[in-house]
Biotite code that builds the C-alpha atoms (Angstrom):
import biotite.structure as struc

atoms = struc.array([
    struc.Atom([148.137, 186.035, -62.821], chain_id="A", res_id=1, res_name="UNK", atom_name="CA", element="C"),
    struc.Atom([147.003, 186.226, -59.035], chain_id="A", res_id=2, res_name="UNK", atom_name="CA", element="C"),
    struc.Atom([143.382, 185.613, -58.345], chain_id="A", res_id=3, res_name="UNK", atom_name="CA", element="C"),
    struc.Atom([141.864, 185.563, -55.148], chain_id="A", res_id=4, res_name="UNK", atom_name="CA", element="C"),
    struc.Atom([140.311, 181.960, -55.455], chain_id="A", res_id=5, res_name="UNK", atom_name="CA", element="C"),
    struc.Atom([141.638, 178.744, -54.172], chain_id="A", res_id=6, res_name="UNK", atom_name="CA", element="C"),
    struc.Atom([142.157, 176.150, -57.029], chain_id="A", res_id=7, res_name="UNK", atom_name="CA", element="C"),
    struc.Atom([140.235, 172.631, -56.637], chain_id="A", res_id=8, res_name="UNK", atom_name="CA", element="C"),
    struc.Atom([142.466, 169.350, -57.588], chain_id="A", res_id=9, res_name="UNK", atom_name="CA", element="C"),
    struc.Atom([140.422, 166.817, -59.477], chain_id="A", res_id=10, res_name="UNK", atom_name="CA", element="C"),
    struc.Atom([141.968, 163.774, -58.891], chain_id="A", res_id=11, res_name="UNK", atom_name="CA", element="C"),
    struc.Atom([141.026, 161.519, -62.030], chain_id="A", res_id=12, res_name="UNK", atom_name="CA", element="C"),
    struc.Atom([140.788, 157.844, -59.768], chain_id="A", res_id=13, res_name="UNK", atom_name="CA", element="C"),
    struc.Atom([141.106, 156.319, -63.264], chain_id="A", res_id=14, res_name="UNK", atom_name="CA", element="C"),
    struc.Atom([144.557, 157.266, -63.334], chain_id="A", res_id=15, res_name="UNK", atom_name="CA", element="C"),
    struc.Atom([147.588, 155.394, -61.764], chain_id="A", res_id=16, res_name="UNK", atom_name="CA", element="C"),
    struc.Atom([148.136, 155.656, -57.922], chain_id="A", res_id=17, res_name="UNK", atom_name="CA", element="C"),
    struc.Atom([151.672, 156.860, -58.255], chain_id="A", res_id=18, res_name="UNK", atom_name="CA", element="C"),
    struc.Atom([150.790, 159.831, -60.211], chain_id="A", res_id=19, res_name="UNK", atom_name="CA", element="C"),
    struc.Atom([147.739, 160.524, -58.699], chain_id="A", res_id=20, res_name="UNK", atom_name="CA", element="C"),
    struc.Atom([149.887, 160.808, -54.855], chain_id="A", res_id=21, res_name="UNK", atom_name="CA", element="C"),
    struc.Atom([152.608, 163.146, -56.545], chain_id="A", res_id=22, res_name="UNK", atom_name="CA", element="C"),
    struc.Atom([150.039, 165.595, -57.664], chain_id="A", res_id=23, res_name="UNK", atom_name="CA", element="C"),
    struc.Atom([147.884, 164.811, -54.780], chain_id="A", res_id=24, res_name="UNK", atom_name="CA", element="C"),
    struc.Atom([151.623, 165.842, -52.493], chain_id="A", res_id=25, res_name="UNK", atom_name="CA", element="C"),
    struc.Atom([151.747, 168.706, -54.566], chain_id="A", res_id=26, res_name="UNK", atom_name="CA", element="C"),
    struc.Atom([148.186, 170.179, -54.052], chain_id="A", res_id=27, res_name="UNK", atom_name="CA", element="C"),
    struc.Atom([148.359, 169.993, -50.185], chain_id="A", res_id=28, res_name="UNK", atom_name="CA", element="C"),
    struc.Atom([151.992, 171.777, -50.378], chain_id="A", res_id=29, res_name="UNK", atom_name="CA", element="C"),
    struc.Atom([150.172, 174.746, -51.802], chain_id="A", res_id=30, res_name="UNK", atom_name="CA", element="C"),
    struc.Atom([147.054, 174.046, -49.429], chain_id="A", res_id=31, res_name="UNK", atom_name="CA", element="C"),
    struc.Atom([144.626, 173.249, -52.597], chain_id="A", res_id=32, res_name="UNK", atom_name="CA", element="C"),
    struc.Atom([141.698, 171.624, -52.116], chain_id="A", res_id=33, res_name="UNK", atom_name="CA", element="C"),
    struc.Atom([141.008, 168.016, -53.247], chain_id="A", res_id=34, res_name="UNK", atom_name="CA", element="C"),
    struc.Atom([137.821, 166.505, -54.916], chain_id="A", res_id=35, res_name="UNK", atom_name="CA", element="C"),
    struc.Atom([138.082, 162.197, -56.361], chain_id="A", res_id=36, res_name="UNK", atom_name="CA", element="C"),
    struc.Atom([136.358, 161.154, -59.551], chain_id="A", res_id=37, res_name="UNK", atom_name="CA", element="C"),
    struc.Atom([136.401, 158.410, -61.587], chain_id="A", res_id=38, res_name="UNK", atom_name="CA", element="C"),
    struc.Atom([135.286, 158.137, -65.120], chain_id="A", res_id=39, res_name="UNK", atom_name="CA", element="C"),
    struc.Atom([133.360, 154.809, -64.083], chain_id="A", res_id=40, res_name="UNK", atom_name="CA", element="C"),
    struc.Atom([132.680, 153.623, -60.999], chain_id="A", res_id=41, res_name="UNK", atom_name="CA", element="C"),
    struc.Atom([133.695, 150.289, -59.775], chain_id="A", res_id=42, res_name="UNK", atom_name="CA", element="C"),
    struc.Atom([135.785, 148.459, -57.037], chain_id="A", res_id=43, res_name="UNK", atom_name="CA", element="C"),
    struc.Atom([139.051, 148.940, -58.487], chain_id="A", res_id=44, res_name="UNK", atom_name="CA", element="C"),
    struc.Atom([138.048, 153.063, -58.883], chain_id="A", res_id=45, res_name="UNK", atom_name="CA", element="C"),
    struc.Atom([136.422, 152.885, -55.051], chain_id="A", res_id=46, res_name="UNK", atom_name="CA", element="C"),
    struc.Atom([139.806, 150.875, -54.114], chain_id="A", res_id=47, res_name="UNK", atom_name="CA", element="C"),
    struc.Atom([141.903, 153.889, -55.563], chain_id="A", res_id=48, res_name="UNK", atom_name="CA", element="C"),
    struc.Atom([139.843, 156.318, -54.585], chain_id="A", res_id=49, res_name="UNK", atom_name="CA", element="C"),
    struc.Atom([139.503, 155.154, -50.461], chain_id="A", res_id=50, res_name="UNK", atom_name="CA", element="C"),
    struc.Atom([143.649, 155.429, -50.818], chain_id="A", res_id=51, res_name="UNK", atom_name="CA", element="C"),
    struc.Atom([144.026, 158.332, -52.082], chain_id="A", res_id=52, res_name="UNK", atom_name="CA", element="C"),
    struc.Atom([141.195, 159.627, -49.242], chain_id="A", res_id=53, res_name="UNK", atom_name="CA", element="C"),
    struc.Atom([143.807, 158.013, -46.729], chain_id="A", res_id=54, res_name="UNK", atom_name="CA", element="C"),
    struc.Atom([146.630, 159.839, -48.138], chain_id="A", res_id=55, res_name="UNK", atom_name="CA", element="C"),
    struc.Atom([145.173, 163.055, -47.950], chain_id="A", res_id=56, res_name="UNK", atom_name="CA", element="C"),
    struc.Atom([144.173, 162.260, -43.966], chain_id="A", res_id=57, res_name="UNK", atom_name="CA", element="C"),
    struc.Atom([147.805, 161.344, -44.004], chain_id="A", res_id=58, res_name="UNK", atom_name="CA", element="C"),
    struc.Atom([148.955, 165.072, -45.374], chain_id="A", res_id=59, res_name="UNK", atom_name="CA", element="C"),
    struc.Atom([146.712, 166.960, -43.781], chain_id="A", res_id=60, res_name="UNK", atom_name="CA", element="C"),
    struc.Atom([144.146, 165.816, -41.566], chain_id="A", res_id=61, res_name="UNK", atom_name="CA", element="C"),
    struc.Atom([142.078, 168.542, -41.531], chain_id="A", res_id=62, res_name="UNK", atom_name="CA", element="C"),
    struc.Atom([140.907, 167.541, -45.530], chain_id="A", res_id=63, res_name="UNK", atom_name="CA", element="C"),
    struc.Atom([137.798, 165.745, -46.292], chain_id="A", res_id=64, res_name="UNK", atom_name="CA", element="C"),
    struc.Atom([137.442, 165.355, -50.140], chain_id="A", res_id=65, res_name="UNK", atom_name="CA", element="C"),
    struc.Atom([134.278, 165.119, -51.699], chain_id="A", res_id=66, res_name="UNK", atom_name="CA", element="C"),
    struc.Atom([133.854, 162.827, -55.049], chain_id="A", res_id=67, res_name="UNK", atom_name="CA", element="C"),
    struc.Atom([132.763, 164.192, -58.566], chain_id="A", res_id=68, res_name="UNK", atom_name="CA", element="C"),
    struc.Atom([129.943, 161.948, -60.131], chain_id="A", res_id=69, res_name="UNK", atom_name="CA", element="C"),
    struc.Atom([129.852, 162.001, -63.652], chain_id="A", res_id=70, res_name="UNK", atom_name="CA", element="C"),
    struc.Atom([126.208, 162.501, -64.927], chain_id="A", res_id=71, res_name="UNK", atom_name="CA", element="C"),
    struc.Atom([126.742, 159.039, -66.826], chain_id="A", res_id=72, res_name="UNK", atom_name="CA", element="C"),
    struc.Atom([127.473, 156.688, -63.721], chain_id="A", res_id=73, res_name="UNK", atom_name="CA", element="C"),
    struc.Atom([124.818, 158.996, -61.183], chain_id="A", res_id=74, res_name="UNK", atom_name="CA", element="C"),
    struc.Atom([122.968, 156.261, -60.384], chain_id="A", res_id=75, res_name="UNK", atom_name="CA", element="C"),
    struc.Atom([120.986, 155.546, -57.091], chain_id="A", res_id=76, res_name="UNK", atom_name="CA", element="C"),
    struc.Atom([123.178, 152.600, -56.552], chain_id="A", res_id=77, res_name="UNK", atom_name="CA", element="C"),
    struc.Atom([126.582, 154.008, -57.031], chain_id="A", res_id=78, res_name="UNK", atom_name="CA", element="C"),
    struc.Atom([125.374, 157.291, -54.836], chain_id="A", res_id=79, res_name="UNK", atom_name="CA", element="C"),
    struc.Atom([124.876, 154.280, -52.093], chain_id="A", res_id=80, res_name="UNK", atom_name="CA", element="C"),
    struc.Atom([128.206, 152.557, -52.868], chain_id="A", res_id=81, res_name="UNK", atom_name="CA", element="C"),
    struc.Atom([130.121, 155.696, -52.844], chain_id="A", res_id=82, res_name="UNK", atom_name="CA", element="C"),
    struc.Atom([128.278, 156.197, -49.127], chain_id="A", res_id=83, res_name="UNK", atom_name="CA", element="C"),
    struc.Atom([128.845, 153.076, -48.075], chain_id="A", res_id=84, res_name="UNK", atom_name="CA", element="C"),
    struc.Atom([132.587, 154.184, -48.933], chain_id="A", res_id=85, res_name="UNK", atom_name="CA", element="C"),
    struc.Atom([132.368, 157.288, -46.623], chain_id="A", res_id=86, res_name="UNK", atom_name="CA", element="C"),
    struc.Atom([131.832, 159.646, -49.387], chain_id="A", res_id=87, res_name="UNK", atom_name="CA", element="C"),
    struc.Atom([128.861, 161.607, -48.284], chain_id="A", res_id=88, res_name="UNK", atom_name="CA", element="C"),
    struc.Atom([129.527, 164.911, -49.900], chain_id="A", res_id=89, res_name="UNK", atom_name="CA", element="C"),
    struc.Atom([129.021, 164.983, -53.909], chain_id="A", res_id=90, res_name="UNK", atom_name="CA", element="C"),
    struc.Atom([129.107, 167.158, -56.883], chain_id="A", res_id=91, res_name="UNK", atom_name="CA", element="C"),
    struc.Atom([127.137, 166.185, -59.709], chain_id="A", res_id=92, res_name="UNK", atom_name="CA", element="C"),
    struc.Atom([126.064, 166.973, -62.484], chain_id="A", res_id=93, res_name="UNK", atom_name="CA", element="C"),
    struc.Atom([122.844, 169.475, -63.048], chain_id="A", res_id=94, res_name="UNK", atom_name="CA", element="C"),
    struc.Atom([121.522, 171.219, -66.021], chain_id="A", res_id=95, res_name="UNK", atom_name="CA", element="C"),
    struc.Atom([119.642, 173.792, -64.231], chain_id="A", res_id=96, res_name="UNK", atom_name="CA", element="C"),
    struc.Atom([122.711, 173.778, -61.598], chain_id="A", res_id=97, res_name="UNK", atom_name="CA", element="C"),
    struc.Atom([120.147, 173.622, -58.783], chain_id="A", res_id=98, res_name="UNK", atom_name="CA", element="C"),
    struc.Atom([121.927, 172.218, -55.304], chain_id="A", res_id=99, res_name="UNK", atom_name="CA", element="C"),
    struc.Atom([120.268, 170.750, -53.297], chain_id="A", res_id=100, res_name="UNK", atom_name="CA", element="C"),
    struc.Atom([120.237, 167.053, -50.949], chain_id="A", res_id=101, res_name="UNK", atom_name="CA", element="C"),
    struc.Atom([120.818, 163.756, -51.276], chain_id="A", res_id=102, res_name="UNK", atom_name="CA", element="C"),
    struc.Atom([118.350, 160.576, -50.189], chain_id="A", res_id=103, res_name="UNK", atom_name="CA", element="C"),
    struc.Atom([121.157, 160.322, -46.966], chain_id="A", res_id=104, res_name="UNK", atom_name="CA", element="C"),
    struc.Atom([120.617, 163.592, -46.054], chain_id="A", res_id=105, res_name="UNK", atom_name="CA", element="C"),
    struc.Atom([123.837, 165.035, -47.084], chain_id="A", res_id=106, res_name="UNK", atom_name="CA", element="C"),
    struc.Atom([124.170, 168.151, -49.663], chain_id="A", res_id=107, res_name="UNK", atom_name="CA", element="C"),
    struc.Atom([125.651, 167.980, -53.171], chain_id="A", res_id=108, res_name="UNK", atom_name="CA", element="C"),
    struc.Atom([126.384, 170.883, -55.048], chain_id="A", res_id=109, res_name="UNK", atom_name="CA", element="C"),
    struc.Atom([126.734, 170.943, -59.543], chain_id="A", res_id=110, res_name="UNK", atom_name="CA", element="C"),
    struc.Atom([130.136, 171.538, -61.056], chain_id="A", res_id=111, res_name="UNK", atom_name="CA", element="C"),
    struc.Atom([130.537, 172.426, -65.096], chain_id="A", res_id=112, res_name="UNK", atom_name="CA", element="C"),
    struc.Atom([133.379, 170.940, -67.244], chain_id="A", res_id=113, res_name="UNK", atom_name="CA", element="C"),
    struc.Atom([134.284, 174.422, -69.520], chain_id="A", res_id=114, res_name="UNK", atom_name="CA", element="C"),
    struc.Atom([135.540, 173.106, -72.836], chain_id="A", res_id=115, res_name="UNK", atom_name="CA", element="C"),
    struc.Atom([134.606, 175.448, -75.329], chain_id="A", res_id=116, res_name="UNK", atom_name="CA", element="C"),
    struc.Atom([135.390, 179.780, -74.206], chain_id="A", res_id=117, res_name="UNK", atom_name="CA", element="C"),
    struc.Atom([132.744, 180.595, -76.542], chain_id="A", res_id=118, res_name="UNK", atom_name="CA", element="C"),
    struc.Atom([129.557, 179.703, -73.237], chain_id="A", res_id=119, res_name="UNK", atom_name="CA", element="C"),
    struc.Atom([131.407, 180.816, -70.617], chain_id="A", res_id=120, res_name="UNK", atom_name="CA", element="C"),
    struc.Atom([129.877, 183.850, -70.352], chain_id="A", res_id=121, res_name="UNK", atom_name="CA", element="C"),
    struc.Atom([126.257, 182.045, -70.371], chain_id="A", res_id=122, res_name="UNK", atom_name="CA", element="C"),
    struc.Atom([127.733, 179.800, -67.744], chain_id="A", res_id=123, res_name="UNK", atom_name="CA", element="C"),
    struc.Atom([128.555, 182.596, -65.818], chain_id="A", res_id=124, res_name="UNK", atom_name="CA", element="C"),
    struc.Atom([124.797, 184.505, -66.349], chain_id="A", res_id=125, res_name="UNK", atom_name="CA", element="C"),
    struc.Atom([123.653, 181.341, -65.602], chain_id="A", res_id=126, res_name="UNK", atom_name="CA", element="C"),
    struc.Atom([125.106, 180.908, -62.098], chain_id="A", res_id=127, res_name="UNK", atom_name="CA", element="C"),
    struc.Atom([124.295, 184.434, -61.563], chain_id="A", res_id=128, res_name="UNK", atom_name="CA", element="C"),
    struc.Atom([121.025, 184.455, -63.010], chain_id="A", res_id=129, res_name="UNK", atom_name="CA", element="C"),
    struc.Atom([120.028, 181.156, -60.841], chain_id="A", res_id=130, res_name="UNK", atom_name="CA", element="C"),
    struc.Atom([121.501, 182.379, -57.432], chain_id="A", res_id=131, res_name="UNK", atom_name="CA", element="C"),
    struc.Atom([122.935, 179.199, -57.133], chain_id="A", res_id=132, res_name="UNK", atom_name="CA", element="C"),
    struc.Atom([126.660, 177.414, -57.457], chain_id="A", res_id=133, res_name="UNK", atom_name="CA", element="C"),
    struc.Atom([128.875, 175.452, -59.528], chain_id="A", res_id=134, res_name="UNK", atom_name="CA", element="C"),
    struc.Atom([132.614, 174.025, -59.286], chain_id="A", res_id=135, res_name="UNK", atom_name="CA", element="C"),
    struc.Atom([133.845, 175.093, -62.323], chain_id="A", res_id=136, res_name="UNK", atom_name="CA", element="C"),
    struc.Atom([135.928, 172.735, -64.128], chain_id="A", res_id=137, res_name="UNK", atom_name="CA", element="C"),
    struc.Atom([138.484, 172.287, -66.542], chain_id="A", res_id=138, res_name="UNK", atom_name="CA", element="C"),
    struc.Atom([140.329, 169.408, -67.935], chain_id="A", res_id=139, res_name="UNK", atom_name="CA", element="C"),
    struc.Atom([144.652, 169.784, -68.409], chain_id="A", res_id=140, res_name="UNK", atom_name="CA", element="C"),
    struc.Atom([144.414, 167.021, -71.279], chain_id="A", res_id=141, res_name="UNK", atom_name="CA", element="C"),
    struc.Atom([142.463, 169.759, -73.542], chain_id="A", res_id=142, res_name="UNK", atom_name="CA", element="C"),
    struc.Atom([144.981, 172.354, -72.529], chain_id="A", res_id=143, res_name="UNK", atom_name="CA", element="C"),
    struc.Atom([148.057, 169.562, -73.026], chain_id="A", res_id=144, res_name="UNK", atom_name="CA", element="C"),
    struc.Atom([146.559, 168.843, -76.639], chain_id="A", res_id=145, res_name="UNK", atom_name="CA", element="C"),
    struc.Atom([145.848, 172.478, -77.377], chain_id="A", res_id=146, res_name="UNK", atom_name="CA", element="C"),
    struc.Atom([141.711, 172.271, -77.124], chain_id="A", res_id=147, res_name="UNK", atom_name="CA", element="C"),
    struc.Atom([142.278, 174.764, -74.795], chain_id="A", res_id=148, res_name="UNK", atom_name="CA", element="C"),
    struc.Atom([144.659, 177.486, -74.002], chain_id="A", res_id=149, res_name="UNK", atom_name="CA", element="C"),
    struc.Atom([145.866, 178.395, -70.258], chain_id="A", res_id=150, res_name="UNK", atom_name="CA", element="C"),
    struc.Atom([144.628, 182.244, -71.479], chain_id="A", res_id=151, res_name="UNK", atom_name="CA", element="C"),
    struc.Atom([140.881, 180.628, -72.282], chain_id="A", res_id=152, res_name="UNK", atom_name="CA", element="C"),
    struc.Atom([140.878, 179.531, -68.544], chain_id="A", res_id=153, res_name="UNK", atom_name="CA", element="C"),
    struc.Atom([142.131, 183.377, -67.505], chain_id="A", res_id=154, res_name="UNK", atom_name="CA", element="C"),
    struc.Atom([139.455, 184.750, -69.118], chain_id="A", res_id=155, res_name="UNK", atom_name="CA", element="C"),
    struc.Atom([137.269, 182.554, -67.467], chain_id="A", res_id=156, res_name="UNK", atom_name="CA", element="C"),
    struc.Atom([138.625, 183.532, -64.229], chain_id="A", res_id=157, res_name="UNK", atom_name="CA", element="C"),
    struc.Atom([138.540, 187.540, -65.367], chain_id="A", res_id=158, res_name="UNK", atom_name="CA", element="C"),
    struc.Atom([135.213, 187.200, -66.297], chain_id="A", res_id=159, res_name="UNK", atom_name="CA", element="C"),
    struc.Atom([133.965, 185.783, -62.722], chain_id="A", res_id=160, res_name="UNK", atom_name="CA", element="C"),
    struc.Atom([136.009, 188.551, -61.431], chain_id="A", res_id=161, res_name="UNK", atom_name="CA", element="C"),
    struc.Atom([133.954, 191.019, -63.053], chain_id="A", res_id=162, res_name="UNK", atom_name="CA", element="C"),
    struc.Atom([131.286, 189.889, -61.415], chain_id="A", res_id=163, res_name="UNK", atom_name="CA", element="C"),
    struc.Atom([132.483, 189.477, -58.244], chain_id="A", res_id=164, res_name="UNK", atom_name="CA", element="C"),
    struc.Atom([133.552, 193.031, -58.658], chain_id="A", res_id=165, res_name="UNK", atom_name="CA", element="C"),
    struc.Atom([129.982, 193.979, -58.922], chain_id="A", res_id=166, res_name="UNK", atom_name="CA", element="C"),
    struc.Atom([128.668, 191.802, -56.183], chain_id="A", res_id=167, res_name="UNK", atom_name="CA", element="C"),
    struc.Atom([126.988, 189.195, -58.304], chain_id="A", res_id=168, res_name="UNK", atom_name="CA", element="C"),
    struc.Atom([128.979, 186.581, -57.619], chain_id="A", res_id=169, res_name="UNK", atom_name="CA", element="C"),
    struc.Atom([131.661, 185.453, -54.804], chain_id="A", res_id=170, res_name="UNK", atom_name="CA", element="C"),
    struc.Atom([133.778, 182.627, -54.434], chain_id="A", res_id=171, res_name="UNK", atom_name="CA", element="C"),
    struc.Atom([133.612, 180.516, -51.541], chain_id="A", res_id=172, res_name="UNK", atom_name="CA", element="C"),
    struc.Atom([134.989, 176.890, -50.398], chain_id="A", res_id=173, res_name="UNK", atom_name="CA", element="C"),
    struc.Atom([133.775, 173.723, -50.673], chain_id="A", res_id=174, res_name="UNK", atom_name="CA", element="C"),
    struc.Atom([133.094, 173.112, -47.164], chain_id="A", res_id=175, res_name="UNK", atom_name="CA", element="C"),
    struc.Atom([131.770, 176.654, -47.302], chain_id="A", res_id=176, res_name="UNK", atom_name="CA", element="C"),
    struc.Atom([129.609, 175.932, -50.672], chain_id="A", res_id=177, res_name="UNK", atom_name="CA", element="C"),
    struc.Atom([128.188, 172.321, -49.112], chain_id="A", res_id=178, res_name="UNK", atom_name="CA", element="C"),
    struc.Atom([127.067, 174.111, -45.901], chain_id="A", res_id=179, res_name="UNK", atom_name="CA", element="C"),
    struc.Atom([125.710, 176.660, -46.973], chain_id="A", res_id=180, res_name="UNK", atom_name="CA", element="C"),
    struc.Atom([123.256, 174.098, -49.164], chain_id="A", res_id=181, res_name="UNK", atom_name="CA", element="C"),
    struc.Atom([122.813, 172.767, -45.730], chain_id="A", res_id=182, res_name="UNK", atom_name="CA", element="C"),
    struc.Atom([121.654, 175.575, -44.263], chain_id="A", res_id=183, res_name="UNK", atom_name="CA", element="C"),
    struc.Atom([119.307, 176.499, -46.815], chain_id="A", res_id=184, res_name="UNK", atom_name="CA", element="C"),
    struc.Atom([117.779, 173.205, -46.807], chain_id="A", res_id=185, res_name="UNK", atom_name="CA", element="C"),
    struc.Atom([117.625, 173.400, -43.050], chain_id="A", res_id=186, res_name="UNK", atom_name="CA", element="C"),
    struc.Atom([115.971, 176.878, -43.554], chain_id="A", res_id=187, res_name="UNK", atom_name="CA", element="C"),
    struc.Atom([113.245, 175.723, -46.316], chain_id="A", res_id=188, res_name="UNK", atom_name="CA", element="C"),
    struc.Atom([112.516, 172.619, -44.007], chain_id="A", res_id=189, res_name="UNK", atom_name="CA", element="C"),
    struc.Atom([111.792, 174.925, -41.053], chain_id="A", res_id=190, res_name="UNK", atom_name="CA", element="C"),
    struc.Atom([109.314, 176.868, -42.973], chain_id="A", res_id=191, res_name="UNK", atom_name="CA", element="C"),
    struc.Atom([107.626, 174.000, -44.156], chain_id="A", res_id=192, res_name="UNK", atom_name="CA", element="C"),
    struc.Atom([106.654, 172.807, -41.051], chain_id="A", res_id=193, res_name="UNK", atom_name="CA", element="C"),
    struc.Atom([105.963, 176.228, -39.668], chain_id="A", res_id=194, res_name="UNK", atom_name="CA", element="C"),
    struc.Atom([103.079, 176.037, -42.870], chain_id="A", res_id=195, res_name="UNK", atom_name="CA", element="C"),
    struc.Atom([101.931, 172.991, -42.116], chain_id="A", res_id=196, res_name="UNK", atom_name="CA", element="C"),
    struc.Atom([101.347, 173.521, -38.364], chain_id="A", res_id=197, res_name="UNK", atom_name="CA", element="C"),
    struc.Atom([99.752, 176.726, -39.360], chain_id="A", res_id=198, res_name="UNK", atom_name="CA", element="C"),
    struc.Atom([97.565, 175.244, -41.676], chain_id="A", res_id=199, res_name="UNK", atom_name="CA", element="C"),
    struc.Atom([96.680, 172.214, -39.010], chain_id="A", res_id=200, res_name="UNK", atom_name="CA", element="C"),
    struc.Atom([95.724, 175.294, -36.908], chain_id="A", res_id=201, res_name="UNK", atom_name="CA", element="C"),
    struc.Atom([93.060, 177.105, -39.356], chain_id="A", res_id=202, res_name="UNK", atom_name="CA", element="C"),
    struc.Atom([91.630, 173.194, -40.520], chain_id="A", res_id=203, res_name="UNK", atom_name="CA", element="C"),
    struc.Atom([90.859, 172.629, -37.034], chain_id="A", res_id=204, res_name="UNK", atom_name="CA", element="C"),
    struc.Atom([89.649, 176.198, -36.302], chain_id="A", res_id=205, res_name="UNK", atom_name="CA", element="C"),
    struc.Atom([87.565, 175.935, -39.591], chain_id="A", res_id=206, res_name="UNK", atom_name="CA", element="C"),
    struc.Atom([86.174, 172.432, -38.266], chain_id="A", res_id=207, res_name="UNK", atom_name="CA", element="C"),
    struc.Atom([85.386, 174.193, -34.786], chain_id="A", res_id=208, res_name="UNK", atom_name="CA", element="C"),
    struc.Atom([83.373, 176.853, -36.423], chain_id="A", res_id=209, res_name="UNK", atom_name="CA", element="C"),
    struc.Atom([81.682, 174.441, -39.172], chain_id="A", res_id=210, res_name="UNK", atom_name="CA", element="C"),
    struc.Atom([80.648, 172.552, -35.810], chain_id="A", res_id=211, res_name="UNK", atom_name="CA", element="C"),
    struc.Atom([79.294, 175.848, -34.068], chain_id="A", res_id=212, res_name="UNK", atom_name="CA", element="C"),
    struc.Atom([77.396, 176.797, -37.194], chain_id="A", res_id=213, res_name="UNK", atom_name="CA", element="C"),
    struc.Atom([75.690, 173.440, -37.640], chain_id="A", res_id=214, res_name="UNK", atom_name="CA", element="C"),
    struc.Atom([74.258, 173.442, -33.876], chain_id="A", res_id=215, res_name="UNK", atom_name="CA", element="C"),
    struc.Atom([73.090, 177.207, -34.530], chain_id="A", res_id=216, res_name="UNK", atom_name="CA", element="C"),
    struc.Atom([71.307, 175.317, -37.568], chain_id="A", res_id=217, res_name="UNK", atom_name="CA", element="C"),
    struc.Atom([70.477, 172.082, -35.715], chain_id="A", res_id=218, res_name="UNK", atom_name="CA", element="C"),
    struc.Atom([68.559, 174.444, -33.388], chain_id="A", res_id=219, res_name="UNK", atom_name="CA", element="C"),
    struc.Atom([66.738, 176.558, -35.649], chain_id="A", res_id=220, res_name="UNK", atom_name="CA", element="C"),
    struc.Atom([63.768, 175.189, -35.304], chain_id="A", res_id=221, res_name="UNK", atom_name="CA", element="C"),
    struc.Atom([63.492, 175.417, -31.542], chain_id="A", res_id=222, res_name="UNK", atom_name="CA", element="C"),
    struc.Atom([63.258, 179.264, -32.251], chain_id="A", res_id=223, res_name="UNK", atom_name="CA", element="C"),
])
């Protein structure tokens, strides 16, 4: 069926290089996006990961990919390795599926993995009900063992649709989805410090007239 969203490659870094470039040729041919992961994160992971990156400058250099961080390996140290790697942009893992930034300065956004069809209408309210985002993902190995049926992952789709429909939802990129965290943060910041100089204001004001009224007081005797 034709939807008007733009499908997100997940490239599992776990997974052998030659695969992982054929699908990886195959998802810039129909101008997919790309997202790495890894189920753990180590050197040989980061090694795969940086040359698939490469590859995809390679394609098209115009792509950036982000990298997926399970909830099990989000660790402050492997949030700096992955930096130190170039990979500034993640999705992780949230319960309440709040975006927001990272220590760096960068923005992450949440994703989902939808295994069971039976919550994805709470995952849905959810995102709706939160005013917030999630990459929504779903794993081919359920569908190739039968966990999961390509018409599960329809009705997922139909479902957001029907929201959409109804302005409650919209889809949007990832570049798209990680800015616009950016600008919100940038937003929230800029009211902060509008607060806080406004409150320096009134402190000193109030100072200033707790000074007048103790002179007035000071000098009440001289009356």
């Amino acid at each position: 069926a034709e939807h008007s969203i733009t499908p997100v490659i997940l490239l599992n870094c776990s997974q052998e290089k030659e695969q992982l470039a054929q699908i990886l040729e195959k998802a810039v041919a129909k101008d997919y996006e790309v997202v790495l992961a890894g189920l753990q994160i180590d050197e040989s992971i980061l090694q795969t990961a940086d040359e698939m990156k490469d590859l995809l400058a390679q394609m098209d250099d115009t792509k950036r990919p982000a990298f997926l961080l399970r909830n099990k390996v989000n660790t402050e140290e492997t949030r700096n390795l992955l930096n130190e790697h170039g990979y500034t942009e993640l999705i992780l893992y949230d319960a309440s599926l709040q975006a927001g930034m990272q220590e760096n300065g960068k923005p992450y956004i949440c994703y989902g993995f939808f295994k069971q069809p039976v919550y994805y209408s709470n995952y849905i309210s959810q995102v709706v009900t939160a005013h917030t985002m999630m990459l929504a993902s779903f794993d081919f190995s359920t569908i190739q063992s039968g966990r999961l049926k390509i018409a599960d992952v329809e009705r997922f789709i139909e479902m957001a649709a029907e929201q959409k429909a109804d302005n409650k939802l919209r889809y949007v990129d990832l570049n798209s989805a990680f800015q616009a965290v950016a600008d919100q943060n940038a937003t929230q910041q800029e009211r902060q410090e509008a607060y806080e100089a406004y409150a320096a204001g009134q402190e000193e004001r109030i100072q200033e007239l707790e000074g007048k009224v103790h002179t007035i007081y000071s000098r009440w005797n001289e009356y």
